[in-house]
C-alpha positions as CSV (number, residue, x, y, z in Angstrom):
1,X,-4.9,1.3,5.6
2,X,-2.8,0.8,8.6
3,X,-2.6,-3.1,8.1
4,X,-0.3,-2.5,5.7
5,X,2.2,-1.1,8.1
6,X,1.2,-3.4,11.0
7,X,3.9,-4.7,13.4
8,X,2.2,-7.1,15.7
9,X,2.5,-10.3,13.4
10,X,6.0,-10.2,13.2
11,X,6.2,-9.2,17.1
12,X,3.3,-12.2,17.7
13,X,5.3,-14.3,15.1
14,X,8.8,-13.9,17.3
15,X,7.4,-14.7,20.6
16,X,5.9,-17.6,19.1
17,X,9.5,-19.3,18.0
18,X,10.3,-19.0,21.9
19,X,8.6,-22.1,22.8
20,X,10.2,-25.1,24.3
21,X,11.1,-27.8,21.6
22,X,9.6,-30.8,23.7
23,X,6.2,-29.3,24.6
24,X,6.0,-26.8,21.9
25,X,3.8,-24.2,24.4
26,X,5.8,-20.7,24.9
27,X,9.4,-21.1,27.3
28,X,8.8,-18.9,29.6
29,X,12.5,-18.7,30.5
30,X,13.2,-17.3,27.3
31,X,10.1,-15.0,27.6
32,X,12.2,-13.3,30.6
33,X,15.5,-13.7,29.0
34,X,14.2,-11.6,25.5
35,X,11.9,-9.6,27.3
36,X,12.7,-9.0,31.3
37,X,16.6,-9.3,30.9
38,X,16.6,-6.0,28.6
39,X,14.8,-4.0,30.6
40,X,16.4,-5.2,34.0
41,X,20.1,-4.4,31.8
42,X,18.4,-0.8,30.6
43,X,17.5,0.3,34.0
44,X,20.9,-0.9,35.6
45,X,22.1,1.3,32.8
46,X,20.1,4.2,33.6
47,X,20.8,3.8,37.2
48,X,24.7,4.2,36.6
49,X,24.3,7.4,34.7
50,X,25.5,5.6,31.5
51,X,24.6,8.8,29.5
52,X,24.4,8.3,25.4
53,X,26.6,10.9,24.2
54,X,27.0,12.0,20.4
55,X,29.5,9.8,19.1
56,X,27.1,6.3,20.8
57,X,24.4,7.6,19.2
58,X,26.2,8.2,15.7
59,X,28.1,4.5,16.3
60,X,24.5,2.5,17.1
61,X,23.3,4.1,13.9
62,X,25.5,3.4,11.9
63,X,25.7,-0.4,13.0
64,X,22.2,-0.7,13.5
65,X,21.8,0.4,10.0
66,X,24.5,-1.8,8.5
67,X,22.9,-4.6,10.6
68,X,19.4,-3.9,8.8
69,X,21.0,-4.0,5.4
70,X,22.8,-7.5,6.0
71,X,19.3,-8.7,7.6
72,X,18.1,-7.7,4.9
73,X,20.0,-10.2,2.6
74,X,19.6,-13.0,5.0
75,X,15.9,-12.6,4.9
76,X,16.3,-12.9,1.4
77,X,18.6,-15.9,1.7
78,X,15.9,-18.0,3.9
79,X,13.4,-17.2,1.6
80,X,15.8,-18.7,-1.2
81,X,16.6,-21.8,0.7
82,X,12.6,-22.7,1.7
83,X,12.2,-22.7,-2.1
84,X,14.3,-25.0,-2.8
85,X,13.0,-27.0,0.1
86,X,10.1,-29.1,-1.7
87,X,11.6,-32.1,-1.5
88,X,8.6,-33.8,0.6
89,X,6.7,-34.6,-2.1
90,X,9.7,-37.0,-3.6
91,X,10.3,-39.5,-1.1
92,X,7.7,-41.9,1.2
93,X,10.3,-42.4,3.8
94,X,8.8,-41.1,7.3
95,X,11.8,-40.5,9.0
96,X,12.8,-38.1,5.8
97,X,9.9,-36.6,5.9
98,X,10.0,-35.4,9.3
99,X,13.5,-33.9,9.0
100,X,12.0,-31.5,6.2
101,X,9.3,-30.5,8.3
102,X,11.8,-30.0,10.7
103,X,14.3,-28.0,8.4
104,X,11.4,-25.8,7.3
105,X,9.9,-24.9,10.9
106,X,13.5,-24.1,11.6
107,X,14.0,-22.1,7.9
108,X,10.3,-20.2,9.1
109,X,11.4,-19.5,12.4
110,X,14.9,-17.8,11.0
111,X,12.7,-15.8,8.8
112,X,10.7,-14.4,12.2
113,X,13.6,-13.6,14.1
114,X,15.2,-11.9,11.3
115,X,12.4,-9.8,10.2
116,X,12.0,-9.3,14.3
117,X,15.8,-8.6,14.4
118,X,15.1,-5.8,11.5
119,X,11.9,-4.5,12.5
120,X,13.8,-3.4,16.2
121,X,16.8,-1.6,14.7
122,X,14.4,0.3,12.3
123,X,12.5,1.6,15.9
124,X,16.1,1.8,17.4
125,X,17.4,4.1,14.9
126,X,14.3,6.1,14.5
127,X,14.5,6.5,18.5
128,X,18.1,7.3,18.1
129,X,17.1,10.2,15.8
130,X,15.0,11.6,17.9
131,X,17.4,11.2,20.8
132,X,19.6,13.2,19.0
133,X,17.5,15.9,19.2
134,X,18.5,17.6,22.6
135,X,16.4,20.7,24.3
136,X,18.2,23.3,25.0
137,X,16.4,24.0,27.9
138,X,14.5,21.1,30.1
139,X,11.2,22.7,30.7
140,X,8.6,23.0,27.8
141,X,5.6,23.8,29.7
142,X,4.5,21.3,31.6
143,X,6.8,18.8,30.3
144,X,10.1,17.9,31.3
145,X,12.2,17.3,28.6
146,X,15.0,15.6,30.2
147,X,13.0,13.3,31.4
148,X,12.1,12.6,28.3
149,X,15.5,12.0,26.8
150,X,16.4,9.7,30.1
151,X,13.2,7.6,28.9
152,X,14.2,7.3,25.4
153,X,17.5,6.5,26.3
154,X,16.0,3.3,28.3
155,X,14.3,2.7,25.2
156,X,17.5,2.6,23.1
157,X,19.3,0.5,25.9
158,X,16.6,-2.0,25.8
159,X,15.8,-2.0,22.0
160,X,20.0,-2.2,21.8
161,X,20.1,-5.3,24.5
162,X,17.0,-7.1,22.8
163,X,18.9,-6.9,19.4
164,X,22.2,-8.5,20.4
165,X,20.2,-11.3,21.8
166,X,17.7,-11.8,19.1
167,X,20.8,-12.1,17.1
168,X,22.5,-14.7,19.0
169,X,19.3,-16.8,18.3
170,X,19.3,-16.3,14.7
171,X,23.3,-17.1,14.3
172,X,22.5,-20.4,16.6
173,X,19.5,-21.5,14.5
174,X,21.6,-20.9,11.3
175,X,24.6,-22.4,12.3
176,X,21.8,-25.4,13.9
177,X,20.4,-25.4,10.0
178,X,24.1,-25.1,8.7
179,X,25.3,-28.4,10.8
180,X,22.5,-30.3,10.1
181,X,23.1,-29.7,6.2
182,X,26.7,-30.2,6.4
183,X,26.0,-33.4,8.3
184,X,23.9,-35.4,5.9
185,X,26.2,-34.3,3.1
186,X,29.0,-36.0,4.5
C-alpha cells in the first residue's frame, strides 16, 4: 500500500544523475554541493535570526506552487521528446548511435531532476503550511513549540536552497540538450 506513495526512487534516482561524466561513480563534490551547501546556507540562516514572517511564507507558496505546475509540463515535455527519440533502430552508424544513447541518458536524467525538483516543493509547501501554524504560547507540555517552528523553518530554508539548485541543473541540462539539437540542425 505505501509503495504507491513511495519517495525514495525518485530521491535514489536524483543522487544517481550526480555522478561524474568520465567515471560515471557518484561526484562527490556535487553530493556536498546539493546536499551539505543547503544545510550549511540554512543554519547560517538560522544563526542570523532570518525569521520567516507571513508575507515569505505566503510568497514561497505561491512560487513554489507555480514552480510545481510548470514542472509539471516540463515533465510532460521530456516524456514527449524520449518518444520521439527511437531513432536507434534506423541507422548502423556507431558514432550516431552513441549520441542517442547520449541524448536519452541526458532526456532520463531531466526527467529525475524534475520529478526531484517537484517532489521538494510539494514537502516545501506542505512544511510551509504547517509553519504557518504559529502557537500562541511556546510550551505544550513537554514540548517547546518554538523550537519547533525554528526547526521547520531550517527545513524550509534548506528544502528552499536545494530547489534553486536542483533547478539550475535542470535549466543547464536542457539548455545542454537544447544546444546539442540546435547544433546538428544547423
Amino acid at each position: 500500500m505505501l509503495s504507491k506513495i513511495s519517495i525514495f526512487s525518485i530521491i535514489k534516482d536524483h543522487i544517481a544523475t550526480l555522478k561524474s561524466s568520465q567515471t560515471g561513480k557518484i561526484y562527490y563534490p556535487d553530493i556536498i554541493l546539493f546536499f551539505i551547501l543547503p544545510a550549511i546556507i540554512s543554519a547560517v540562516m538560522i544563526y542570523l535570526g532570518v525569521i520567516l514572517n507571513d508575507g515569505l511564507v505566503n510568497a514561497l507558496i505561491t512560487s513554489l506552487s507555480i514552480f510545481s505546475a510548470l514542472l509539471f509540463n516540463l515533465l510532460l515535455l521530456v516524456y514527449d521528446i524520449s518518444g520521439k527519440n527511437t531513432d536507434q533502430n534506423q541507422t548502423t552508424d556507431q558514432i550516431e548511435i552513441k549520441k542517442i544513447i547520449q541524448r536519452r541518458e541526458l532526456l532520463r536524467e531531466i526527467y529525475v531532476n524534475v520529478s526531484f525538483s517537484i517532489l521538494t516543493s510539494i514537502i516545501t509547501v506542505v512544511i510551509l503550511l504547517t509553519y504557518f501554524l504559529k502557537p500562541r504560547s511556546c510550551n505544550f507540555g513537554m514540548i517547546n513549540l518554538c523550537l519547533l517552528q525554528l526547526l521547520l523553518a531550517s527545513i524550509i530554508y534548506y528544502f528552499s536552497v536545494q530547489f534553486i539548485l536542483t533547478l539550475f541543473m535542470i535549466l543547464k541540462r536542457i539548455y545542454k540538450l537544447l544546444a546539442k539539437a540546435f547544433d546538428s540542425r544547423i
